[in-house]
N, C-alpha and C positions, 0 to 999 in steps of 0.2 A: 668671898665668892666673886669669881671674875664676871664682870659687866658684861650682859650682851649685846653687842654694838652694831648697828646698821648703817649700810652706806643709803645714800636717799632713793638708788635706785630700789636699792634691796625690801628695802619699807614700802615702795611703792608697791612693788610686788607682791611682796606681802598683803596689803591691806585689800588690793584687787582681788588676790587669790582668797584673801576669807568672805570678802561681799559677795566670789562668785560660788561659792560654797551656801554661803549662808542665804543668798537674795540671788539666785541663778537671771531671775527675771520677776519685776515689778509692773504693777498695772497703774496707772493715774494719771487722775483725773483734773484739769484745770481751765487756766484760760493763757492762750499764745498774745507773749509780747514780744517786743523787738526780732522779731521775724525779720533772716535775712539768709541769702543766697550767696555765696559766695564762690569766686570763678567758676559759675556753673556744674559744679561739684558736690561742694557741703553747702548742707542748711545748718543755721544757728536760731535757736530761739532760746525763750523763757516760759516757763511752764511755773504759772503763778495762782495764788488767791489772796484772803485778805492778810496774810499772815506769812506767809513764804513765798520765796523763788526761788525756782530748779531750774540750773541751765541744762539744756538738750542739745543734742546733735544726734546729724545722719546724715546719710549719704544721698546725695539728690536726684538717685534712682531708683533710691527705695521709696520717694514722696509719692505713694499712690491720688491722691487729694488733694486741691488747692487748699492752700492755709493763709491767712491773713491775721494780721492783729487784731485784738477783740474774739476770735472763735473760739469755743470751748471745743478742748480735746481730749479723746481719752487714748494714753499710747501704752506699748509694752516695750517695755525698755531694760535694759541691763544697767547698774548705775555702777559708775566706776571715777576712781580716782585719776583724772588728767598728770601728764607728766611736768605739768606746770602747777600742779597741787593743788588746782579746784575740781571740787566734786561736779561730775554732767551723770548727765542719763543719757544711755547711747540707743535712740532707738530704732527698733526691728521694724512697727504697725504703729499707723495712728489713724486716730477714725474720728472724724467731727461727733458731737452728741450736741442734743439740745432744739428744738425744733428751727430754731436762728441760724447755729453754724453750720447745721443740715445742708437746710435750703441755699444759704450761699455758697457752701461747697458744690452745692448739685449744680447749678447756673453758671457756675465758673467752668465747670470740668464738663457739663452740656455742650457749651457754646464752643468750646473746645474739639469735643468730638464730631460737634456742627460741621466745622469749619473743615474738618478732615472727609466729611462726607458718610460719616456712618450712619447717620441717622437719615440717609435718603431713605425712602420708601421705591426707587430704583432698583435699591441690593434686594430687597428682599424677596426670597422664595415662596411659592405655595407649598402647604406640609402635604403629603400624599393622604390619598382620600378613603384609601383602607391598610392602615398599618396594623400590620403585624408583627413585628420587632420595635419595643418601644424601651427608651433608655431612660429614668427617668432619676431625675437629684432632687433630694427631700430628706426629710428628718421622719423616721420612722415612728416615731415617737408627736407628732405633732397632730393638730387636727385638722390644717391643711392637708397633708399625705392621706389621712383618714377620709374627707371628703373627698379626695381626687377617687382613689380606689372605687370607691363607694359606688361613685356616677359611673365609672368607667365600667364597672364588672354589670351597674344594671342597664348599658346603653350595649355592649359588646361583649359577647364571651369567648376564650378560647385564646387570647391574646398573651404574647409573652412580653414580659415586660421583666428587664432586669434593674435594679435600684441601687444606689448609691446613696447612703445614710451617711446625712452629712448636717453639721450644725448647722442653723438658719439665724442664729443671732451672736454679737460678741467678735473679735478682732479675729480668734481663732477660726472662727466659719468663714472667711473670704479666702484662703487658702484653701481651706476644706472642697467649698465648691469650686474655686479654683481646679483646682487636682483634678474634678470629679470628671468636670467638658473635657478635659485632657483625656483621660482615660475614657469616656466612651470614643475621639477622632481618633485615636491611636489603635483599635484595635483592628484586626487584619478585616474582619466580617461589619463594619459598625451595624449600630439600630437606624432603623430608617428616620427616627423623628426622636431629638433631646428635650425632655419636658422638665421644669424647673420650678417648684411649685415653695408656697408657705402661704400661711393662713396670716389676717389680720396684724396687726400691733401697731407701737407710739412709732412714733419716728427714730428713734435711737432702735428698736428694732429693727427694721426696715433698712439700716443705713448698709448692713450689708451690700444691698444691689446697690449700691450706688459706688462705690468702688469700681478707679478707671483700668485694675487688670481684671476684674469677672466681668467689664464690659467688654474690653476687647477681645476676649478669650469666648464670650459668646459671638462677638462679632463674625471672628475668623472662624466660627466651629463651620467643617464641612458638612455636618448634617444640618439637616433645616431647624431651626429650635423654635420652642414655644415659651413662654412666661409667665407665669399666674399668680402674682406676688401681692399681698395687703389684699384689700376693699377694691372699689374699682374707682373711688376718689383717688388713691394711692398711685403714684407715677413714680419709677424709679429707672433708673437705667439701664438696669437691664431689661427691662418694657422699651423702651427707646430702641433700643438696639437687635433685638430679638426678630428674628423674622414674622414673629404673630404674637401679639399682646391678649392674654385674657385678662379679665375684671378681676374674676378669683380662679382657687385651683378646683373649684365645681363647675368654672365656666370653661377653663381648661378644658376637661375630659367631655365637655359637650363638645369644642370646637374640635379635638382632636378622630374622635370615631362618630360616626354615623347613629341612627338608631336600630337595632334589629327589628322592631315591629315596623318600621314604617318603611324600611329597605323592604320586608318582608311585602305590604303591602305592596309597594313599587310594584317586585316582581309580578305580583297576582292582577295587577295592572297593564304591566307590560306584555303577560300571558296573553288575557284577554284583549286588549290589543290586535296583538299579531292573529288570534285566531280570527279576529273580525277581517283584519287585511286578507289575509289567508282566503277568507272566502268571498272576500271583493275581486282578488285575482284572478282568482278561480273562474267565477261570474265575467269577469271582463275578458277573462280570455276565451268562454267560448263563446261571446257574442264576437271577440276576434274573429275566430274560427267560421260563426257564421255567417262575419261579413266577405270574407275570402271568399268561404264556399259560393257566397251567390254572383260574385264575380266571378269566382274561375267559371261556372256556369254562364254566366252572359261573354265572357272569352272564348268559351265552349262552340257556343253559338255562331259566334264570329267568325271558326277554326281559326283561333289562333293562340295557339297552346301555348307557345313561347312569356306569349304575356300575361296566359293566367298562372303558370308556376312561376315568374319573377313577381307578380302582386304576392300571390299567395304566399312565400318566402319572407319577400319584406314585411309585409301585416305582422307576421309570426313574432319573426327576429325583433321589430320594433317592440312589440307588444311583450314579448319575451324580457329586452334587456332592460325597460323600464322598472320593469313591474318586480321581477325577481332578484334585481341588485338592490332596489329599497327595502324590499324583503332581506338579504342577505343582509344589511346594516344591521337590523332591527333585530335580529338574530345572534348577530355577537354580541350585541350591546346586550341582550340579555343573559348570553351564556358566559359574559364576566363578571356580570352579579349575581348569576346560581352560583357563579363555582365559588364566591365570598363566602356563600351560606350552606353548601353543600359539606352537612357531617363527615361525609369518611375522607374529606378536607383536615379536619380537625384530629380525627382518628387517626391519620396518617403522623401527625404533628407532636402523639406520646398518650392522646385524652383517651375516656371512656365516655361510652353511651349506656346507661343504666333505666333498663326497662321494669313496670313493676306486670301484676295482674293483667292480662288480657293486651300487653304488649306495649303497654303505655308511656312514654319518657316520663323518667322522673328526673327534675331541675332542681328540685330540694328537701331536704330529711324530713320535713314535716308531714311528707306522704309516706309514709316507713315508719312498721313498727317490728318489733319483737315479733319474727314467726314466719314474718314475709318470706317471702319466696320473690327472688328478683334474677333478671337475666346480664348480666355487663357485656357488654361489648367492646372488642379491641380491635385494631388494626387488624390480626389477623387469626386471631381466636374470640369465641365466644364461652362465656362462666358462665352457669347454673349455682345460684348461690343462695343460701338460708339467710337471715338477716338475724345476727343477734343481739344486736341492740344500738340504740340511735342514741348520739349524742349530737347536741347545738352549741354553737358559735366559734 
């Protein structure tokens, strides 16, 4: 049987092409030694514990993280055979783990984006004060995204909100939400406000936001963004950099919309109000009126009629442009908070209005049984509809 013989390139090839068959991509875990840079290009290190070393390489523009000797990292790497016949790990993601190489990565890559000016509080925007287009990156599946929902639907209803289900822990979530800011500044219409939420965890969860492209990538976002990441012990960086930090993502959906009862309130404040002005006007303008008149009467007297219509005119006019331009202010300022809370607003928007008995709104199933008789309302028809049966949650 004739030998089958390999030149060294051939084997090399070989042996690559069954690792990348076999181990496409590995994940592990250790601690960086002899960490080095070289011509500003490639990183070299050792990726060790008490029993082995793995040499690693990459390229020193995919180093999202400051690394140092001593950090524990955990990277995804593709392992391959060098053309000098030692085995490296070539890798793609490395993310610190461990609450130690956390915080010295964060300090490092903080001071960093200090120094660039990102973290003024100068950049930062106010988020608008009633959004209705809201863009929002979270893991659907989490009980962060669960609390955010939750506050938002009982502080505001009627709200569109499109979502991007994206991991919130692991090497693979920092591209994930990567992608996600992307794709809400890139579209032709964007959301008025990017909200970016997850719930609690250790610090190796969390390390997510700490990563220096979802910092900049929130940085540069043309919408204003918001942050609701961990506890509100928890600092990460994309809280730094974010144009509004909340504590959590239940503080979030407070800081993001208003409340409907107490807007509501406002209004019926502001009503009252203006009807009081309304009739202080009223009051002060014919006491105008009767101090004219008993001047133009004592000008009368005078015959000198010239000077009782120029009093009379100016009293007016003055009395007029004070009074009824403060009135005007207080006028729009309320009729851009009806038109917030004014239904066939919402109606117009795709929603129904569902009335039960005697005309009543109904805002949830638990007023609805079997038999009912209810009226829906749409933009631009009206249902008469039977109810045949109510189901919850």
């Amino acid at each position: 049987m004739e030998e089958f013989v390999l030149t060294p390139a051939e084997c090399l090839a070989l042996i690559n092409q069954t690792l990348e068959i076999a181990y496409p991509t590995v994940t592990v875990e250790g601690e960086i030694a002899s960490f080095k840079l070289s011509q500003g290009k490639y990183v070299f290190f050792d990726l060790k514990d008490d029993e082995v070393t793995l040499s690693c390489f990459m390229m020193a523009w995919t180093l999202r993280q400051p690394l140092e000797d001593g950090m524990r990292v955990r990277v995804l790497a593709k392992p391959r055979l060098t053309k000098w016949g030692k085995f490296s790990l070539n890798i793609d993601q490395v993310m610190p783990v461990g609450e130690g190489s956390i915080k010295k990565a964060f300090e490092l890559l903080k001071a960093k984006l200090e120094a660039e000016g990102l973290l003024d509080e100068s950049r930062k925007r106010q988020l608008p004060h009633f959004p209705l287009r809201i863009g929002l990156i979270a893991s659907v599946e989490s009980a962060g995204y669960v609390d955010f929902m939750k506050i938002l639907n009982a502080r505001w209803r009627g709200l569109e909100i499109e979502v991007a289900n994206v991991q919130v822990q692991g090497l693979l979530a920092i591209d994930q939400n990567i992608a996600a800011v992307k794709y809400f500044n890139e579209q032709a219409h964007p959301v008025e406000v990017l909200v970016m939420v997850r719930g609690g965890g250790s610090a190796d969860d969390l390390a997510v936001y700490n990563d220096e492209l979802l910092a900049r990538a929130i940085a540069a976002s043309r919408i204003p963004t918001l942050v609701g990441v961990g506890h509100e012990v928890d600092t990460s960086l994309a809280d730094l950099v974010c144009d509004l930090r909340a504590a959590t993502p239940s503080n979030a959906a407070q800081l993001l919309v208003p409340d409907q009862r107490e807007v509501s309130q406002q209004v019926k404040y502001l009503r009252d109000q203006i009807q009081r002005n309304m009739s202080l006007h009223i009051d002060t303008m014919r006491n105008q009126i009767t101090n004219a008149q008993q001047i133009l009467m004592r000008a009368l007297r005078l015959d000198d009629k010239q000077l009782a219509v120029t009093v009379l005119v100016d009293r007016l006019v003055a009395a007029e442009g004070y009074k009824m331009g403060e009135t005007r202010q207080k006028l729009r300022g309320l009729e851009r908070v009806l038109r917030q809370v004014d239904p066939n607003v919402v109606l117009q928007r795709g929603y129904a209005l569902v009335r039960g008995t005697g005309g009543k709104v109904i805002s949830s199933g638990t007023h609805l049984k079997e038999g009912d008789m209810i009226q829906v309302r749409l933009r631009d028809a009206s249902i008469e509809s039977e109810v045949k049966g109510v189901k919850f949650g």
